[in-house]
Each structure stands twice: as structure tokens, then as C-alpha cells.
C-alpha positions, 0 to 999 in steps of 0.5 A: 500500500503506498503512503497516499492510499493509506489516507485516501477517502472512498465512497465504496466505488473502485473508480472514487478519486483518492485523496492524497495527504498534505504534503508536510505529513508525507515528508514527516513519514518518509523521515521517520521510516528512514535516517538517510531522509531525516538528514535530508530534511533537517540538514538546513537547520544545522547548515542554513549555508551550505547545500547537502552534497549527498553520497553513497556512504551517508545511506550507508552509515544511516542503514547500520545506524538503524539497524542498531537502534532496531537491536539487530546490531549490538556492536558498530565500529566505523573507520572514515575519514575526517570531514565526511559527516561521520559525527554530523550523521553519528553524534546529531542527526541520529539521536534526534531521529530516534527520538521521533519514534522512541523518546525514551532512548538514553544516550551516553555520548563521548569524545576525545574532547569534552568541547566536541561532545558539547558541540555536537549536544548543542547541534542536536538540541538546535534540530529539537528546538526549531519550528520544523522539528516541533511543528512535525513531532512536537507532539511526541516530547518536550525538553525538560527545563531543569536539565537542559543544559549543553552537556546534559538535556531530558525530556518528558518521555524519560529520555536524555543525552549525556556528553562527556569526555572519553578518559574521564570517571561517568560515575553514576550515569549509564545509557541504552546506546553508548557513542564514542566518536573519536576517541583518541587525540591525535596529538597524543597518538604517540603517547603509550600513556595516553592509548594505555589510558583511552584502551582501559577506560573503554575496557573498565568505565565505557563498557559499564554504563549500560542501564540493560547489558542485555539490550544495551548497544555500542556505537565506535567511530573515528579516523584510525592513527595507530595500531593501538588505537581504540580500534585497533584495541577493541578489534583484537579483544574477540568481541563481535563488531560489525565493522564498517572500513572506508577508505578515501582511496578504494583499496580493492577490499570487498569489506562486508557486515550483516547488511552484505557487502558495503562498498560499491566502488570497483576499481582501485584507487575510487575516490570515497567521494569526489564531489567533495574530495576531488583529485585535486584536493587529495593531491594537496592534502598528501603533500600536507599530511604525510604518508602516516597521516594519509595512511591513517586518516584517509586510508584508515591503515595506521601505516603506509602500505609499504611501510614509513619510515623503514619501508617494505621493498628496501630490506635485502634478504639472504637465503644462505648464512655467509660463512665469514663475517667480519664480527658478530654482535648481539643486541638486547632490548629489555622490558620495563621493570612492571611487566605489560602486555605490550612489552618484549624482551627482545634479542637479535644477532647481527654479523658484519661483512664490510658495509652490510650488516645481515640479521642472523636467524635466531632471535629472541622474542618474548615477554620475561621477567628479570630471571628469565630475562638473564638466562636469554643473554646466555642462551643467544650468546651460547648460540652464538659464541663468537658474538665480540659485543653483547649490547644491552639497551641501559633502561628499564630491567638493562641495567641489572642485567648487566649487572648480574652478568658482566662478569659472566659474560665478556663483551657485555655493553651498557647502551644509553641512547640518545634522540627518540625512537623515530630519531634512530630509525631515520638514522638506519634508514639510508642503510636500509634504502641503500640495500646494505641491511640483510634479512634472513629468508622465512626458510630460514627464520619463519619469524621474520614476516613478522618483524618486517610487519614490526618494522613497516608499521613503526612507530604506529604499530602495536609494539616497537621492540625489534625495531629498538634492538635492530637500530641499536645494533646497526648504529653500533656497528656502523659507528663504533670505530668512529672516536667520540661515537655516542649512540644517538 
């Protein structure tokens, strides 16, 4: 039955004229039944000057979005780039439609920024309070007057919209749909305190503030930077998210959730959308951004495809051990004394031939404490007894390393580095890009795929403990004949 049926007036004859409705009733219904329409016919309101550029992804993120508020999706994690509508359409337009048909939906909203928050509760109180609004739902519900402030409005209907700050204590409070959009600060994306912090409060705080866990649903968006961003984090907990992933370059990917597949682009390298990203824009955005921040922001891939700083295609690789170096050293990059779930103890043999340096086969790769952290000196050194240096980096559990073994152990070295992480593995970087660093083959050391990934992703990845022992070792051994060498 169409919407002018439903209200069209007979006398019993087949042959009767139908009435159709007002126009301002058929624009209310179509905007209830769908998200995508809503926006259509509020967006004036919130951009009075600037005229809707539609796109596919709108329908799209505005049919999950109505999915979970019908309860079919529990969990929704969206990655998109910035500036393409995603907290216009997440953290505004979307509670406003929800309460057209259910007021009494409770919101708990979060940012990494408290002045985000409120300047998207502003927005979605903007929409409720115009005359458009109330003259087609006003019906419906009221806002409370004693709590309609930026960060905290009510209405009649029991309903209300909490914003807060993603990090900070919600003591007391909880929702029926629970919103993050952005999470992590940018600024801070480099921060291991700053991801420890965002990680244990959506595991501990956010994830608690349901009123009914049984019914209760979640909603994640934001730009992807680091490998241990919320997403990254959230993603590798087993917990089931549908998982929306947009890139601003059609990568080739045909991503999907329960709604089927979501990306109608068909060739690599489709803008996500041109209207408004053209070519143009892109190129200049690239030159300003960076390979990391494209990767990441536009790409939603915390790192280049082919790697940042230490790039993929550069590394050399050996399929059998050469019979003579020239020296072999072994270099060690220890944990901190309260032991993480991010932290490694880490142990690599290099061997010198003229200006190559080749990564030898065994390695040593896990998370240990003091003890066992002493005996791997001993077990890697019994594999290579020849090792003339044994560099132990003199931080964290280094230090009593070297202590206990000193005199145990000939050769042991304390390293004290100078300059950042980043800093010392630009200063491997013309080695590797000249082909003079050296890899085992995976016939020979399965492993090492897996320090490639560590390399490539630095620093945004996950861990970062290979890439420390390996730049400690190349700088050693490219500099330590020279007089007055500090390792920097």
C-alpha cells in the first residue's frame, strides 16, 4: 500500500478519486521510516549555508545506524575519514531521529574532547528546538527545563543525552546506546600513556554504563592513527563488531557486515567521494599530511602500505648464512621493570661483512621477567659464541642485567641512547634504502614476516621492540670505530 492510499477517502466505488495527504505529513513519514531522509530534511537547520552534497556512504552509515537502534546490531565500529559527516550523521542527526519514534532512548555520548561532545549536544538540541522539528513531532516530547543544559538535556518521555569526555570517571550515569566518536587525540597518538589510558577506560568505565547489558548497544567511530588505537584495541579483544572500513582511496577490499557487502566502488584507487574530495584536493592534502597521516586518516591503515619510515621493498634478504663475517654482535632490548602486555624482551644477532650488516636467524622474542630475562643473554650468546659485543639497551630491567652478568659474560655493553625512537630509525634508514641491511629468508627464520610487519608499521604499530634492538645494533656497528661515537 503506498503512503497516499493509506489516507485516501472512498465512497465504496473502485473508480472514487483518492485523496492524497498534505504534503508536510508525507515528508514527516518518509523521515521517520528512514535516517538517510531525516538528514535530508533537517540538514538546513544545522547548515542554513551550505547545500547537502549527498553520497553513497551517508545511506550507508544511516542503514547500520538503524539497524542498531532496531537491536539487530549490538556492536558498530566505523573507520572514515575526517570531514565526511561521520559525527554530523553519528553524534546529531541520529539521536534526534530516534527520538521521533522512541523518546525514551538514553544516550551516553563521548569524545576525545569534552568541547566536541558539547558541540555536537548543542547541534542536536538546535534540530529539537526549531519550528520544523516541533511543528512535525512536537507532539511526541518536550525538553525538560531543569536539565537542559549543553552537556546534559531530558525530556518528558524519560529520555536524555549525556556528553562527556572519553578518559574521564561517568560515575553514576549509564545509557541504552553508548557513542564514542573519536576517541583518541591525535596529538597524543604517540603517547603509550595516553592509548594505555583511552584502551582501559573503554575496557573498565565505557563498557559499564549500560542501564540493560542485555539490550544495551555500542556505537565506535573515528579516523584510525595507530595500531593501538581504540580500534585497533577493541578489534583484537574477540568481541563481535560489525565493522564498517572506508577508505578515501578504494583499496580493492570487498569489506562486508550483516547488511552484505558495503562498498560499491570497483576499481582501485575510487575516490570515497569526489564531489567533495576531488583529485585535486587529495593531491594537496598528501603533500600536507604525510604518508602516516594519509595512511591513517584517509586510508584508515595506521601505516603506509609499504611501510614509513623503514619501508617494505628496501630490506635485502639472504637465503644462505655467509660463512665469514667480519664480527658478530648481539643486541638486547629489555622490558620495563612492571611487566605489560605490550612489552618484549627482545634479542637479535647481527654479523658484519664490510658495509652490510645481515640479521642472523635466531632471535629472541618474548615477554620475561628479570630471571628469565638473564638466562636469554646466555642462551643467544651460547648460540652464538663468537658474538665480540653483547649490547644491552641501559633502561628499564638493562641495567641489572648487566649487572648480574658482566662478569659472566665478556663483551657485555651498557647502551644509553640518545634522540627518540623515530630519531634512530631515520638514522638506519639510508642503510636500509641503500640495500646494505640483510634479512634472513622465512626458510630460514619463519619469524621474520613478522618483524618486517614490526618494522613497516613503526612507530604506529602495536609494539616497537625489534625495531629498538635492530637500530641499536646497526648504529653500533656502523659507528663504533668512529672516536667520540655516542649512540644517538
Amino acid at each position: 500500500m503506498t503512503i497516499s492510499s493509506a489516507f485516501a477517502t472512498s465512497s465504496g466505488t473502485e473508480t472514487e478519486e483518492l485523496q492524497s495527504p498534505p504534503l508536510d505529513l508525507i515528508d514527516k513519514l518518509i523521515a521517520e521510516k528512514s535516517l538517510h531522509e531525516f538528514i535530508k530534511q533537517a540538514w538546513p537547520i544545522v547548515e542554513p549555508d551550505t547545500p547537502l552534497l549527498d553520497n553513497w556512504h551517508i545511506g550507508l552509515l544511516c542503514e547500520h545506524l538503524e539497524a542498531v537502534s532496531l537491536g539487530q546490531i549490538r556492536n558498530l565500529l566505523i573507520n572514515i575519514p575526517p570531514r565526511t559527516m561521520k559525527s554530523l550523521i553519528v553524534s546529531v542527526f541520529w539521536q534526534v531521529w530516534e527520538w521521533t519514534m522512541r523518546p525514551a532512548t538514553r544516550w551516553l555520548y563521548s569524545s576525545y574532547s569534552g568541547d566536541v561532545s558539547t558541540r555536537d549536544s548543542l547541534k542536536c538540541r538546535r534540530i529539537i528546538e526549531s519550528s520544523w522539528f516541533r511543528s512535525q513531532w512536537g507532539n511526541v516530547f518536550r525538553l525538560t527545563g531543569d536539565q537542559n543544559v549543553k552537556t546534559r538535556f531530558e525530556n518528558n518521555r524519560t529520555g536524555y543525552r549525556i556528553a562527556t569526555s572519553a578518559g574521564v570517571s561517568i560515575i553514576g550515569e549509564g545509557g541504552d546506546i553508548l557513542v564514542v566518536d573519536d576517541p583518541n587525540d591525535l596529538k597524543k597518538i604517540y603517547s603509550d600513556v595516553h592509548l594505555d589510558s583511552i584502551n582501559q577506560w573503554l575496557d573498565e568505565v565505557w563498557s559499564t554504563r549500560f542501564n540493560d547489558p542485555t539490550t544495551g548497544r555500542k556505537v565506535v567511530i573515528q579516523q584510525r592513527a595507530h595500531e593501538r588505537d581504540a580500534t585497533g584495541h577493541l578489534l583484537s579483544q574477540g568481541v563481535k563488531w560489525e565493522h564498517i572500513c572506508i577508505p578515501m582511496e578504494f583499496d580493492g577490499k570487498r569489506r562486508s557486515t550483516i547488511l552484505g557487502i558495503y562498498d560499491p566502488r570497483q576499481e582501485p584507487g575510487e575516490l570515497l567521494w569526489p564531489d567533495r574530495f576531488t583529485p585535486a584536493v587529495l593531491i594537496d592534502s598528501k603533500k600536507v599530511m604525510g604518508s602516516f597521516g594519509i595512511a591513517g586518516q584517509f586510508q584508515q591503515s595506521p601505516a603506509p602500505a609499504g611501510g614509513g619510515i623503514l619501508k617494505r621493498e628496501c630490506w635485502k634478504y639472504y637465503k644462505a648464512i655467509p660463512k665469514k663475517f667480519d664480527e658478530i654482535i648481539l643486541s638486547f632490548d629489555m622490558t620495563f621493570k612492571k611487566l605489560t602486555d605490550n612489552d618484549f624482551v627482545v634479542g637479535q644477532g647481527w654479523g658484519r661483512i664490510g658495509a652490510d650488516k645481515y640479521l642472523l636467524p635466531v632471535r629472541i622474542r618474548e615477554r620475561m621477567g628479570f630471571a628469565a630475562s638473564c638466562q636469554a643473554v646466555r642462551n643467544l650468546k651460547g648460540t652464538y659464541p663468537s658474538a665480540i659485543a653483547v649490547l644491552v639497551e641501559d633502561k628499564a630491567n638493562g641495567p641489572a642485567v648487566i649487572e648480574t652478568l658482566q662478569k659472566e659474560i665478556a663483551g657485555i655493553i651498557p647502551i644509553e641512547p640518545e634522540g627518540g625512537k623515530e630519531a634512530r630509525a631515520f638514522a638506519i634508514q639510508p642503510q636500509q634504502e641503500a640495500g646494505n641491511l640483510y634479512l634472513p629468508d622465512p626458510s630460514l627464520a619463519p619469524w621474520i614476516e613478522e618483524f618486517v610487519g614490526e618494522c613497516t608499521s613503526f612507530p604506529r604499530g602495536a609494539n616497537d621492540d625489534q625495531v629498538d634492538a635492530c637500530t641499536q645494533a646497526v648504529h653500533w656497528l656502523s659507528n663504533r670505530a668512529v672516536p667520540g661515537f655516542a649512540f644517538a
